[in-house]
Short mmCIF file of the C-alpha atoms (twelve columns), coordinates in Angstrom:
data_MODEL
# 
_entry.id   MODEL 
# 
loop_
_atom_site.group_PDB 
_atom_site.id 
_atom_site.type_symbol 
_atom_site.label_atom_id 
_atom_site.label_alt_id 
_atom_site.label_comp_id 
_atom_site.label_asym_id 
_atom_site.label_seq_id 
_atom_site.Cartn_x 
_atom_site.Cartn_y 
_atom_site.Cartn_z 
_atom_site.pdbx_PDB_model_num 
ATOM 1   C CA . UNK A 1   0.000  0.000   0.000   1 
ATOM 2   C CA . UNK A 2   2.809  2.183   0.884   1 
ATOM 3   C CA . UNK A 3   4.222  1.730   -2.710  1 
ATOM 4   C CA . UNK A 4   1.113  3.492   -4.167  1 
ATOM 5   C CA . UNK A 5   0.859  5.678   -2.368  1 
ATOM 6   C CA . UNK A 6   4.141  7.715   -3.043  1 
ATOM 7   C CA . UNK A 7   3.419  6.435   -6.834  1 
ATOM 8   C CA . UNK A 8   0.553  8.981   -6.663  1 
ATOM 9   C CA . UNK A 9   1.270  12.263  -8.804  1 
ATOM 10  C CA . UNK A 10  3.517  10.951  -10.765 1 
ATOM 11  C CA . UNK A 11  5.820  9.826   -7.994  1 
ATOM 12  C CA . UNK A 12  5.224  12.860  -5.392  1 
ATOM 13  C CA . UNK A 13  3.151  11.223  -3.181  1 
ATOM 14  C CA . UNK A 14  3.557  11.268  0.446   1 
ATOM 15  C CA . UNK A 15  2.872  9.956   4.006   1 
ATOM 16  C CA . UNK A 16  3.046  10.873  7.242   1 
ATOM 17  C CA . UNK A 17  4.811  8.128   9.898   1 
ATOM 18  C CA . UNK A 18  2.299  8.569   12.877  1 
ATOM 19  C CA . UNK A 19  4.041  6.209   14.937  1 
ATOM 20  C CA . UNK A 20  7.568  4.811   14.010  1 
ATOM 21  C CA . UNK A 21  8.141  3.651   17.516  1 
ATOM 22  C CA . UNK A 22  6.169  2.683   20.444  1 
ATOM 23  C CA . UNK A 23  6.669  3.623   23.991  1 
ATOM 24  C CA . UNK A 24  5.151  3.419   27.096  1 
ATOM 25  C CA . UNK A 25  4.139  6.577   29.757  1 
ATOM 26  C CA . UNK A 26  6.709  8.119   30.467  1 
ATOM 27  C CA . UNK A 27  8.741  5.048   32.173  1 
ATOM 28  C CA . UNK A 28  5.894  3.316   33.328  1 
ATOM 29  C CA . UNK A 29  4.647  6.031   35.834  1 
ATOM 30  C CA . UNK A 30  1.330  5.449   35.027  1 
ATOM 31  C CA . UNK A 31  0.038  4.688   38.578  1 
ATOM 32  C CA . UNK A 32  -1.776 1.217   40.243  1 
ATOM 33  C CA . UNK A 33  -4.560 0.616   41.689  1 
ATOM 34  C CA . UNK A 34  -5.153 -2.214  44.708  1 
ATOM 35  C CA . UNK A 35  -8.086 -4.800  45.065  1 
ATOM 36  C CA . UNK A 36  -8.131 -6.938  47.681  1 
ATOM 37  C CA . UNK A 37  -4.859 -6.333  48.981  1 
ATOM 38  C CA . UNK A 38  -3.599 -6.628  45.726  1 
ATOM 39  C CA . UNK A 39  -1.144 -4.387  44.182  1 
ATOM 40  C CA . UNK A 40  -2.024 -3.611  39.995  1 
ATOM 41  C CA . UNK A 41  -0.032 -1.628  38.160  1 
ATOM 42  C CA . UNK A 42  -1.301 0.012   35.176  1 
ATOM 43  C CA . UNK A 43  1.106  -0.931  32.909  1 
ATOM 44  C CA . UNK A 44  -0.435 0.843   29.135  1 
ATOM 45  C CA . UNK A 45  1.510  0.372   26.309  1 
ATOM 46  C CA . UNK A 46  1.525  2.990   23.222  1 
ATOM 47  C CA . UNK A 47  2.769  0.660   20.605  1 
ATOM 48  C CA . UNK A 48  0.126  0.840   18.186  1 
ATOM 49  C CA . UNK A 49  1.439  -1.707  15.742  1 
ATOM 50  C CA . UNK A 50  4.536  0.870   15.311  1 
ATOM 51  C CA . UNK A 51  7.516  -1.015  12.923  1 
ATOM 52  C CA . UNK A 52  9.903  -0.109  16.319  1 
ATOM 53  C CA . UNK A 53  8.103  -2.097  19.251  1 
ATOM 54  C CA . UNK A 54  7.714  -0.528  22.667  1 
ATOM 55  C CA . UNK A 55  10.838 -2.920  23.230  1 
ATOM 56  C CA . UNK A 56  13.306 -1.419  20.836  1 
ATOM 57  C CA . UNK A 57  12.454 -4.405  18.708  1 
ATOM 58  C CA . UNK A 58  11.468 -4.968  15.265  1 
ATOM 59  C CA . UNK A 59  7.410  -4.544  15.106  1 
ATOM 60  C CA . UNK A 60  5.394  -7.777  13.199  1 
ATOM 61  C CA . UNK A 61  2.306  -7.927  11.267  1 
ATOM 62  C CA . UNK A 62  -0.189 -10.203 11.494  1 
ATOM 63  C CA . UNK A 63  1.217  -12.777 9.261   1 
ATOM 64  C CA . UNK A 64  4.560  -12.176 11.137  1 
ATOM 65  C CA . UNK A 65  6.435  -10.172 8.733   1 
ATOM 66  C CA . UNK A 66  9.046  -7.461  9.950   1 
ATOM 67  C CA . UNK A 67  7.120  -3.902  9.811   1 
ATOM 68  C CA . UNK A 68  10.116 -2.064  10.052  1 
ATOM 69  C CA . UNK A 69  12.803 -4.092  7.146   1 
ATOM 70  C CA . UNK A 70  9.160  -3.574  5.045   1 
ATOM 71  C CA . UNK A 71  9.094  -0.027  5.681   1 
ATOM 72  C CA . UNK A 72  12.672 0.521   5.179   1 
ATOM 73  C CA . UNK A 73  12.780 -1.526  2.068   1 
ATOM 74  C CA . UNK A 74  10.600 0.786   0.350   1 
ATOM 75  C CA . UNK A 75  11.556 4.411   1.568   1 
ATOM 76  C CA . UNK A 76  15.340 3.662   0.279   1 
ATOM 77  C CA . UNK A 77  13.437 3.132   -2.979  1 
ATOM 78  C CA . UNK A 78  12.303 6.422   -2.572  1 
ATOM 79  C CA . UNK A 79  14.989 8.828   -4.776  1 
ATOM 80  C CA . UNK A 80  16.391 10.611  -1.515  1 
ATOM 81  C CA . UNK A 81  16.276 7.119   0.100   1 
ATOM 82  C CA . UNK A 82  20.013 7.321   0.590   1 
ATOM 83  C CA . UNK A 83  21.040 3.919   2.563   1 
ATOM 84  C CA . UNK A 84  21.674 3.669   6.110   1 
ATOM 85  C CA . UNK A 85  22.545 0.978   8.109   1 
ATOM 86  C CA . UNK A 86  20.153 -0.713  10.637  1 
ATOM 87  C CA . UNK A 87  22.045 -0.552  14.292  1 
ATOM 88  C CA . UNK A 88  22.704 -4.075  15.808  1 
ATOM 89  C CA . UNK A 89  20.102 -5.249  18.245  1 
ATOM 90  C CA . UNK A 90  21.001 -4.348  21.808  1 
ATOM 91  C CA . UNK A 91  19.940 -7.532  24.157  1 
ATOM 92  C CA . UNK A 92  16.931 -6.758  26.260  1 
ATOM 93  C CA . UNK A 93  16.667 -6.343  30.247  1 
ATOM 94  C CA . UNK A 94  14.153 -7.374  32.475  1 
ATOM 95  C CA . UNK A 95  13.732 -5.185  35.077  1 
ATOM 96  C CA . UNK A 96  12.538 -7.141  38.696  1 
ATOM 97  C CA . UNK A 97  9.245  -5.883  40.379  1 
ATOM 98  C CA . UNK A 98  8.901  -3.133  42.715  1 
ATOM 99  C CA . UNK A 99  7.015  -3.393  45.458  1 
ATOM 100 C CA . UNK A 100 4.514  -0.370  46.047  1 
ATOM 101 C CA . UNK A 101 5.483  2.477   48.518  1 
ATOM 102 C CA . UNK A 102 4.117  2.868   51.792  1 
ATOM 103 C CA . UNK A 103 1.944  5.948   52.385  1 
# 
């Protein structure tokens, strides 16, 4: 779809990216809630099918295909495509609970 697009106009279409990466609220600040004794953090995610994951992570479609090597493949057909390189994946961290504050 992207393709035709910017093959509008003789070639001068264009798109606007809404979301190239997803993210989270502002390092997961987003407050909890308790039930029961229970502690639930509210843990949204603002991912949005982005082709960067919330992760730093390629995103996937629905048939598992990489969003972002799709996306990239066709903006360095694009005549100021240029080339750049893809960074090497950085291994991901787990980070262990917190336990919630006392009032």
């Amino acid at each position: 779809r992207l393709r035709r697009v910017l093959a509008v106009n003789g070639g001068t279409g264009s798109v606007s990216l809404y979301m190239a990466h997803g993210g989270t609220s502002f390092g997961w600040w987003a407050g909890a809630n308790t039930a029961d004794g229970m502690y639930l953090p509210d843990t949204p995610s603002y991912d949005y099918g982005a082709p960067i994951g919330e992760g730093g992570g390629h995103g996937l479609d629905e048939a598992g295909g990489d969003k972002y090597a799709a996306l990239q493949s066709v903006l360095l057909e694009a005549p100021s495509g240029g080339g750049s390189s893809v960074p090497s994946s950085s291994p991901s961290a787990s980070r262990p609970p917190s336990p919630p504050a006392e009032p």
